[in-house]
C-alpha positions in Angstrom: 130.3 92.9 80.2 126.8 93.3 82.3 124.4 91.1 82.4 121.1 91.4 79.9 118.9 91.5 82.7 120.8 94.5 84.3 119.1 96.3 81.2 115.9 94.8 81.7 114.3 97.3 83.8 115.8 100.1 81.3 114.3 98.1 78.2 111.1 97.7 80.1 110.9 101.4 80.8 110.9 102.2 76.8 110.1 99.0 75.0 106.5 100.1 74.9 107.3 102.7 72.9 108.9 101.1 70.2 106.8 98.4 69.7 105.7 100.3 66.3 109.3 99.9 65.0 108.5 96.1 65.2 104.9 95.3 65.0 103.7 91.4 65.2 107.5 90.5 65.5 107.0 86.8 65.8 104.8 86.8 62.8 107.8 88.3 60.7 110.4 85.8 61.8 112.2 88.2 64.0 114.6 86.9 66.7 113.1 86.8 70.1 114.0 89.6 72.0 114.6 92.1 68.9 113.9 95.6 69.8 114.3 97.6 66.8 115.0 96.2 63.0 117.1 98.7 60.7 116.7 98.2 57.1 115.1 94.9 58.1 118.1 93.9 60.0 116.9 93.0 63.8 118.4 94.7 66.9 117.7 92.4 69.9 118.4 92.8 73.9 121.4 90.9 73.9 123.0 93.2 71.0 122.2 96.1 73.6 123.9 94.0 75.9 126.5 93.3 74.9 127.7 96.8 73.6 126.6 98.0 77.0 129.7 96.2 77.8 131.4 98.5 75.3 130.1 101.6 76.6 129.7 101.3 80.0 132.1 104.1 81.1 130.4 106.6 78.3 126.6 105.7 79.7 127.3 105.1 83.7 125.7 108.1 84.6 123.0 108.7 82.5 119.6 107.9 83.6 117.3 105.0 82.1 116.0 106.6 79.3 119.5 108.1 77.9 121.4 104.8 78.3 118.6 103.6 76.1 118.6 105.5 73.7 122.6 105.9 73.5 123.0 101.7 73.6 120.3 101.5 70.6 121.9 104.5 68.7 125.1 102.9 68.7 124.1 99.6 67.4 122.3 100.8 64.7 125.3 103.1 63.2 127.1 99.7 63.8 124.7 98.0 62.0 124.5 100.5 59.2 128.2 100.9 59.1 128.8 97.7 59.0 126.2 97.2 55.9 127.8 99.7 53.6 131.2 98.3 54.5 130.0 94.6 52.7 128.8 97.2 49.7 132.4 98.7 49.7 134.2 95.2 49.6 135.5 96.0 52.9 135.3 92.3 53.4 138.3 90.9 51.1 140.2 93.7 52.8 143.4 92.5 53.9 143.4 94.1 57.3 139.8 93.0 57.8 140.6 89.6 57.4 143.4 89.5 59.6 141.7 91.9 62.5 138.1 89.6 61.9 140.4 86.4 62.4 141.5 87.6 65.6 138.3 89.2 66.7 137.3 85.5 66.1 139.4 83.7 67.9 139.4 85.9 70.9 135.6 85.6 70.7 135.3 82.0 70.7 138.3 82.0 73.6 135.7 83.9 75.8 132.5 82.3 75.5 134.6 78.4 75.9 136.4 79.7 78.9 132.8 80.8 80.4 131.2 77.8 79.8 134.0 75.5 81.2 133.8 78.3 84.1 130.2 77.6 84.1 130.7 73.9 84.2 133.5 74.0 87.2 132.2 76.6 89.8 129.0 75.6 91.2 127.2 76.4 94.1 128.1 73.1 96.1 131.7 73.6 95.3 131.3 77.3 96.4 129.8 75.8 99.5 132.1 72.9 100.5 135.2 76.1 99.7 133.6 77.7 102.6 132.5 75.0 105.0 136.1 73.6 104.7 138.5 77.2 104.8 136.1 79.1 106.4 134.2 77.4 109.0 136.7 74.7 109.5 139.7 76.5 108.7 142.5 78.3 110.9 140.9 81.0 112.3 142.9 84.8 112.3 143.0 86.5 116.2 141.8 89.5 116.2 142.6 91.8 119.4 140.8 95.0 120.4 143.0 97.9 121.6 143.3 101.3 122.3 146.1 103.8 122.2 147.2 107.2 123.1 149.5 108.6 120.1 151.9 111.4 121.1 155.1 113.1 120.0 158.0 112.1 121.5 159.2 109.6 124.0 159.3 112.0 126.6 155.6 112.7 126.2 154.9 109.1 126.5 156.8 108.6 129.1 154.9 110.9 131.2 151.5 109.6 130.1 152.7 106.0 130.8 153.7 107.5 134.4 150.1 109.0 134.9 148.7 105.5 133.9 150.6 103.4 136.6 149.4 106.4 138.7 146.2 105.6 138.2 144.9 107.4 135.6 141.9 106.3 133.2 143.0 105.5 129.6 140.1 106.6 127.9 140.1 109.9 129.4 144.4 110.5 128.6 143.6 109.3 125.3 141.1 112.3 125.1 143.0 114.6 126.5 146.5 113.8 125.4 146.2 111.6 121.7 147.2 113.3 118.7 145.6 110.5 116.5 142.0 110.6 115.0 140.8 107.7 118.0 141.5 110.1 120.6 138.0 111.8 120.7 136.7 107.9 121.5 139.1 107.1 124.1 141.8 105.5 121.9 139.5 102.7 120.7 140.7 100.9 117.9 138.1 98.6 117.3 139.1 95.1 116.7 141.8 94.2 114.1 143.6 91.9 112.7 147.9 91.3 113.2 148.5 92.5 109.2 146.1 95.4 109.9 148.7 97.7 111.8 151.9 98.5 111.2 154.7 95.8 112.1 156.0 97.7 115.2 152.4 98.5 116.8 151.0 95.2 116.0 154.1 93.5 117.6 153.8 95.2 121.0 150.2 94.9 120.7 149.6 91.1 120.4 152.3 90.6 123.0 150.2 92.0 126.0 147.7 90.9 128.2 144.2 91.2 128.4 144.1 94.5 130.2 147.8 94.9 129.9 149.5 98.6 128.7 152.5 98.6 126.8 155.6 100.6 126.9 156.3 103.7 124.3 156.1 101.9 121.2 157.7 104.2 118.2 156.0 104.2 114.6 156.2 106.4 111.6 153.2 108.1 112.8 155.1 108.6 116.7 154.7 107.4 120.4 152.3 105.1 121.0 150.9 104.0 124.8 148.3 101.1 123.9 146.1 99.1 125.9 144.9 95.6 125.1 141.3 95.4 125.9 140.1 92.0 124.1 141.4 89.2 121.7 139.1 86.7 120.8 139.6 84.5 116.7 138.0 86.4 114.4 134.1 85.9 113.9 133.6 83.3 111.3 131.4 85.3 108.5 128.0 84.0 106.9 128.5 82.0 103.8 126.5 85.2 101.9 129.0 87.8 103.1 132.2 85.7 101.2 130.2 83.9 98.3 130.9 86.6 95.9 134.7 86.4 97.1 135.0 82.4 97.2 133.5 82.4 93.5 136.0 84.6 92.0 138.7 82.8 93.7 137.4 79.5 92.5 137.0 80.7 89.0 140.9 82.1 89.6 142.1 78.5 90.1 140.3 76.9 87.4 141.0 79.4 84.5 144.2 78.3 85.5 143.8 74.4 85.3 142.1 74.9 82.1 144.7 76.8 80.5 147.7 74.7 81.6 145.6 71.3 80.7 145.3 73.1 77.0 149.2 73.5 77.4 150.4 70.2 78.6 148.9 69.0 74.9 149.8 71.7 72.7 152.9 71.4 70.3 154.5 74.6 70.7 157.7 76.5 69.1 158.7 79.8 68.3 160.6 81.7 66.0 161.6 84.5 64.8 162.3 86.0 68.3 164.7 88.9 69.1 167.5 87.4 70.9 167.2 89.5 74.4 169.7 91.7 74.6 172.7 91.1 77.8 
Protein backbone atom coordinates (compact mmCIF):
# COMPACT_ATOMS: atom_id res chain seq x y z
CA UNK A 1 0.00 0.00 0.00
CA UNK A 2 1.34 3.91 -0.60
CA UNK A 3 1.75 6.18 1.66
CA UNK A 4 -1.20 8.95 2.41
CA UNK A 5 1.11 11.65 1.66
CA UNK A 6 1.94 10.15 -1.85
CA UNK A 7 -1.82 11.36 -2.47
CA UNK A 8 -1.30 14.58 -0.91
CA UNK A 9 -0.37 16.61 -3.72
CA UNK A 10 -3.38 14.86 -5.80
CA UNK A 11 -5.86 15.69 -2.87
CA UNK A 12 -4.42 19.12 -2.70
CA UNK A 13 -5.02 19.62 -6.43
CA UNK A 14 -9.01 18.88 -5.95
CA UNK A 15 -9.81 19.32 -2.37
CA UNK A 16 -10.77 22.87 -3.03
CA UNK A 17 -13.34 21.78 -4.96
CA UNK A 18 -15.14 19.66 -2.81
CA UNK A 19 -15.09 21.60 0.12
CA UNK A 20 -19.06 22.18 -0.63
CA UNK A 21 -19.57 18.31 -0.15
CA UNK A 22 -18.38 19.03 3.51
CA UNK A 23 -18.83 22.54 4.66
CA UNK A 24 -17.71 23.58 8.37
CA UNK A 25 -16.50 19.80 8.76
CA UNK A 26 -15.15 20.20 12.24
CA UNK A 27 -18.27 21.88 13.37
CA UNK A 28 -20.28 18.64 12.25
CA UNK A 29 -18.07 16.16 14.09
CA UNK A 30 -16.52 14.88 11.03
CA UNK A 31 -13.12 12.87 11.23
CA UNK A 32 -10.16 14.96 10.41
CA UNK A 33 -9.14 14.53 7.09
CA UNK A 34 -12.69 13.53 5.63
CA UNK A 35 -13.06 14.52 2.04
CA UNK A 36 -16.44 13.68 1.00
CA UNK A 37 -19.42 12.21 3.38
CA UNK A 38 -22.04 9.85 1.55
CA UNK A 39 -25.37 9.59 3.16
CA UNK A 40 -23.69 11.19 6.11
CA UNK A 41 -21.07 8.60 6.24
CA UNK A 42 -17.44 10.37 6.03
CA UNK A 43 -14.86 9.54 3.41
CA UNK A 44 -11.35 10.59 4.75
CA UNK A 45 -7.66 10.65 3.08
CA UNK A 46 -6.64 7.60 4.66
CA UNK A 47 -9.80 5.63 3.20
CA UNK A 48 -8.37 7.01 -0.26
CA UNK A 49 -5.33 5.66 0.86
CA UNK A 50 -5.64 2.85 1.53
CA UNK A 51 -7.75 1.62 -1.52
CA UNK A 52 -5.08 3.31 -3.52
CA UNK A 53 -3.33 0.34 -2.30
CA UNK A 54 -6.07 -1.69 -3.97
CA UNK A 55 -6.09 0.02 -7.17
CA UNK A 56 -2.82 0.93 -7.86
CA UNK A 57 -2.24 -1.13 -11.03
CA UNK A 58 -5.98 0.19 -12.47
CA UNK A 59 -4.99 4.13 -11.66
CA UNK A 60 -0.87 4.12 -12.35
CA UNK A 61 -1.23 5.93 -15.31
CA UNK A 62 -3.84 8.32 -14.99
CA UNK A 63 -3.07 11.79 -14.27
CA UNK A 64 -3.89 13.70 -10.83
CA UNK A 65 -7.24 14.56 -11.35
CA UNK A 66 -8.44 10.96 -12.75
CA UNK A 67 -6.81 8.94 -9.86
CA UNK A 68 -8.85 11.27 -7.81
CA UNK A 69 -11.71 10.97 -8.93
CA UNK A 70 -11.40 6.99 -9.66
CA UNK A 71 -9.98 6.47 -5.67
CA UNK A 72 -13.14 8.61 -4.35
CA UNK A 73 -15.61 6.77 -6.77
CA UNK A 74 -14.62 3.59 -5.61
CA UNK A 75 -15.00 4.15 -1.97
CA UNK A 76 -18.15 5.51 -2.17
CA UNK A 77 -19.84 2.47 -4.09
CA UNK A 78 -17.99 0.59 -1.29
CA UNK A 79 -19.52 2.60 1.10
CA UNK A 80 -22.96 2.44 -0.44
CA UNK A 81 -22.52 -1.25 -1.08
CA UNK A 82 -21.59 -2.01 1.95
CA UNK A 83 -24.70 0.06 3.58
CA UNK A 84 -27.42 -1.80 1.70
CA UNK A 85 -25.60 -5.11 2.46
CA UNK A 86 -26.35 -4.41 6.57
CA UNK A 87 -30.18 -3.65 5.13
CA UNK A 88 -30.08 -7.08 3.45
CA UNK A 89 -28.79 -9.01 6.63
CA UNK A 90 -25.73 -9.67 4.71
CA UNK A 91 -24.15 -9.52 8.08
CA UNK A 92 -25.43 -12.93 9.82
CA UNK A 93 -24.36 -14.41 6.50
CA UNK A 94 -22.49 -17.45 7.04
CA UNK A 95 -19.86 -16.83 4.44
CA UNK A 96 -19.58 -13.25 5.77
CA UNK A 97 -18.75 -14.23 8.95
CA UNK A 98 -16.23 -16.56 8.15
CA UNK A 99 -14.46 -14.31 5.19
CA UNK A 100 -14.92 -10.95 7.85
CA UNK A 101 -13.09 -13.31 10.60
CA UNK A 102 -10.28 -13.69 8.36
CA UNK A 103 -10.25 -10.32 6.78
CA UNK A 104 -9.83 -9.61 10.57
CA UNK A 105 -7.28 -11.46 11.60
CA UNK A 106 -5.17 -10.78 8.59
CA UNK A 107 -5.79 -7.07 9.27
CA UNK A 108 -4.78 -6.95 12.71
CA UNK A 109 -1.57 -9.40 11.57
CA UNK A 110 -0.47 -6.40 9.38
CA UNK A 111 -0.75 -3.38 11.34
CA UNK A 112 1.12 -5.50 14.73
CA UNK A 113 3.84 -6.71 12.42
CA UNK A 114 4.33 -2.87 11.21
CA UNK A 115 4.42 -1.50 14.43
CA UNK A 116 6.88 -4.12 15.93
CA UNK A 117 8.76 -3.28 12.47
CA UNK A 118 8.43 0.16 13.38
CA UNK A 119 9.70 -0.42 16.90
CA UNK A 120 12.93 -2.70 15.62
CA UNK A 121 14.34 -0.84 12.46
CA UNK A 122 15.49 2.56 13.29
CA UNK A 123 17.69 4.79 11.89
CA UNK A 124 20.74 4.18 14.35
CA UNK A 125 20.38 0.51 13.80
CA UNK A 126 20.24 1.24 9.99
CA UNK A 127 23.35 3.20 10.62
CA UNK A 128 25.57 0.97 12.80
CA UNK A 129 24.29 -2.11 9.73
CA UNK A 130 26.23 0.04 7.53
CA UNK A 131 29.19 1.47 9.50
CA UNK A 132 29.84 -2.22 10.52
CA UNK A 133 29.27 -4.42 6.83
CA UNK A 134 29.81 -1.69 4.85
CA UNK A 135 32.50 0.63 5.82
CA UNK A 136 34.10 -1.87 8.04
CA UNK A 137 33.28 -4.94 6.33
CA UNK A 138 35.27 -7.25 3.65
CA UNK A 139 35.46 -5.24 0.86
CA UNK A 140 34.64 -7.13 -2.97
CA UNK A 141 37.74 -6.48 -5.78
CA UNK A 142 36.68 -5.11 -8.51
CA UNK A 143 39.06 -5.24 -11.74
CA UNK A 144 38.70 -3.18 -14.89
CA UNK A 145 39.34 -4.99 -18.20
CA UNK A 146 39.00 -5.00 -21.63
CA UNK A 147 38.53 -7.73 -24.32
CA UNK A 148 38.51 -8.51 -27.83
CA UNK A 149 35.65 -11.25 -28.52
CA UNK A 150 36.09 -13.25 -31.69
CA UNK A 151 34.98 -16.61 -33.28
CA UNK A 152 37.11 -19.19 -33.10
CA UNK A 153 40.50 -20.08 -31.53
CA UNK A 154 42.20 -19.63 -34.63
CA UNK A 155 40.97 -15.97 -34.79
CA UNK A 156 42.26 -15.39 -31.39
CA UNK A 157 45.20 -16.84 -31.91
CA UNK A 158 46.12 -14.48 -34.46
CA UNK A 159 45.00 -11.37 -32.60
CA UNK A 160 46.99 -12.57 -29.53
CA UNK A 161 50.04 -12.87 -32.17
CA UNK A 162 49.47 -9.24 -33.35
CA UNK A 163 49.34 -8.18 -29.61
CA UNK A 164 52.85 -9.68 -28.56
CA UNK A 165 53.76 -7.98 -31.97
CA UNK A 166 53.04 -4.91 -30.73
CA UNK A 167 49.86 -4.08 -31.55
CA UNK A 168 47.47 -1.59 -29.53
CA UNK A 169 44.53 -3.34 -27.77
CA UNK A 170 42.13 -0.69 -28.11
CA UNK A 171 42.47 -0.29 -31.66
CA UNK A 172 42.25 -4.66 -32.36
CA UNK A 173 39.39 -4.47 -30.20
CA UNK A 174 37.91 -1.93 -32.73
CA UNK A 175 38.78 -3.48 -35.54
CA UNK A 176 38.53 -7.10 -34.81
CA UNK A 177 35.65 -7.57 -31.57
CA UNK A 178 32.44 -8.98 -32.36
CA UNK A 179 31.05 -7.92 -28.87
CA UNK A 180 29.04 -4.61 -28.25
CA UNK A 181 32.61 -3.05 -26.27
CA UNK A 182 34.41 -3.21 -29.33
CA UNK A 183 33.41 0.30 -30.68
CA UNK A 184 35.19 1.53 -27.06
CA UNK A 185 38.22 -0.34 -27.34
CA UNK A 186 37.09 -3.42 -25.40
CA UNK A 187 36.44 -1.48 -22.20
CA UNK A 188 34.61 -3.29 -19.77
CA UNK A 189 34.33 -0.87 -17.13
CA UNK A 190 35.01 -2.19 -13.68
CA UNK A 191 33.18 -5.26 -12.37
CA UNK A 192 32.91 -7.39 -9.96
CA UNK A 193 34.19 -11.57 -9.89
CA UNK A 194 30.20 -12.77 -9.93
CA UNK A 195 29.54 -10.24 -12.63
CA UNK A 196 31.05 -12.38 -15.65
CA UNK A 197 30.75 -15.57 -16.55
CA UNK A 198 32.86 -18.30 -14.43
CA UNK A 199 35.40 -18.95 -17.29
CA UNK A 200 36.06 -15.04 -18.22
CA UNK A 201 36.16 -13.96 -14.74
CA UNK A 202 38.62 -16.81 -13.85
CA UNK A 203 41.19 -15.82 -16.48
CA UNK A 204 40.53 -12.33 -15.79
CA UNK A 205 41.29 -11.98 -12.01
CA UNK A 206 44.29 -14.20 -12.48
CA UNK A 207 46.37 -11.62 -14.56
CA UNK A 208 48.35 -8.76 -13.93
CA UNK A 209 47.93 -5.28 -13.96
CA UNK A 210 48.62 -4.73 -17.62
CA UNK A 211 48.78 -8.40 -18.26
CA UNK A 212 46.76 -10.10 -21.61
CA UNK A 213 45.40 -13.41 -21.32
CA UNK A 214 45.37 -16.42 -23.48
CA UNK A 215 42.12 -17.39 -25.76
CA UNK A 216 39.70 -17.85 -23.10
CA UNK A 217 36.48 -19.85 -24.53
CA UNK A 218 32.82 -18.77 -23.32
CA UNK A 219 29.34 -19.42 -24.52
CA UNK A 220 29.44 -16.12 -26.23
CA UNK A 221 33.22 -17.30 -28.05
CA UNK A 222 37.02 -16.33 -27.94
CA UNK A 223 37.96 -13.93 -25.72
CA UNK A 224 41.66 -11.98 -25.64
CA UNK A 225 41.29 -9.74 -22.45
CA UNK A 226 43.47 -7.25 -20.94
CA UNK A 227 43.59 -6.37 -17.19
CA UNK A 228 43.83 -2.73 -16.93
CA UNK A 229 43.06 -2.00 -13.11
CA UNK A 230 41.84 -3.78 -9.76
CA UNK A 231 41.40 -1.81 -6.90
CA UNK A 232 38.30 -3.07 -3.72
CA UNK A 233 35.34 -1.82 -4.61
CA UNK A 234 34.46 1.95 -3.70
CA UNK A 235 32.69 1.82 -0.36
CA UNK A 236 29.09 3.58 -1.23
CA UNK A 237 27.54 6.57 0.78
CA UNK A 238 25.26 5.48 3.51
CA UNK A 239 22.19 7.21 1.27
CA UNK A 240 22.92 5.08 -1.78
CA UNK A 241 22.24 1.55 0.47
CA UNK A 242 19.76 2.95 3.26
CA UNK A 243 16.83 1.91 1.26
CA UNK A 244 18.62 -1.55 0.79
CA UNK A 245 19.95 -2.05 4.49
CA UNK A 246 16.21 -1.17 5.75
CA UNK A 247 14.58 -3.82 3.85
CA UNK A 248 17.16 -6.29 4.82
CA UNK A 249 16.86 -5.33 8.48
CA UNK A 250 13.09 -5.51 8.36
CA UNK A 251 13.82 -9.21 6.55
CA UNK A 252 15.62 -10.43 9.64
CA UNK A 253 13.32 -9.24 12.20
CA UNK A 254 9.89 -10.27 10.54
CA UNK A 255 11.64 -13.36 11.01
CA UNK A 256 12.60 -13.13 14.88
CA UNK A 257 9.21 -12.00 15.43
CA UNK A 258 7.52 -14.72 13.92
CA UNK A 259 9.64 -17.61 15.31
CA UNK A 260 9.49 -15.79 18.98
CA UNK A 261 5.47 -16.08 18.36
CA UNK A 262 6.32 -19.85 17.53
CA UNK A 263 8.63 -20.93 20.26
CA UNK A 264 5.34 -20.18 22.58
CA UNK A 265 2.55 -21.34 20.60
CA UNK A 266 0.84 -24.81 21.31
CA UNK A 267 0.52 -26.15 18.04
CA UNK A 268 -1.15 -29.49 16.34
CA UNK A 269 -2.76 -30.52 13.43
CA UNK A 270 -5.22 -32.74 12.08
CA UNK A 271 -7.04 -33.78 9.66
CA UNK A 272 -4.10 -33.84 7.18
CA UNK A 273 -3.86 -35.86 3.98
CA UNK A 274 -1.32 -38.36 4.55
CA UNK A 275 1.29 -37.43 1.56
CA UNK A 276 1.25 -39.77 -0.85
CA UNK A 277 4.84 -42.13 -1.44
Amino acid sequence: MLSNFYLRPVFCIVFASLLWLTPNAHAQGLPNGTVATINGISITYEDLAMAEGELINVIGQMNEQQRFEALLGYVMDRVLASEAAKKAGVEKDPSFLQRNAFTKRKDLHDIFISQKLVEKITDAKVEAYYKKNIVNGTRQQEIRARHILLDSKEMADAVLASLKGGADFSQLAKERSKGPSGASGGDLGYFGRDSMVAEFSEAAFKLEKGGISQPVKTQFGWHIIKLEDKRAKPTPELEQVRGQIYQLLIGEARRKIYEEMRENADVKFSNIAPVSE
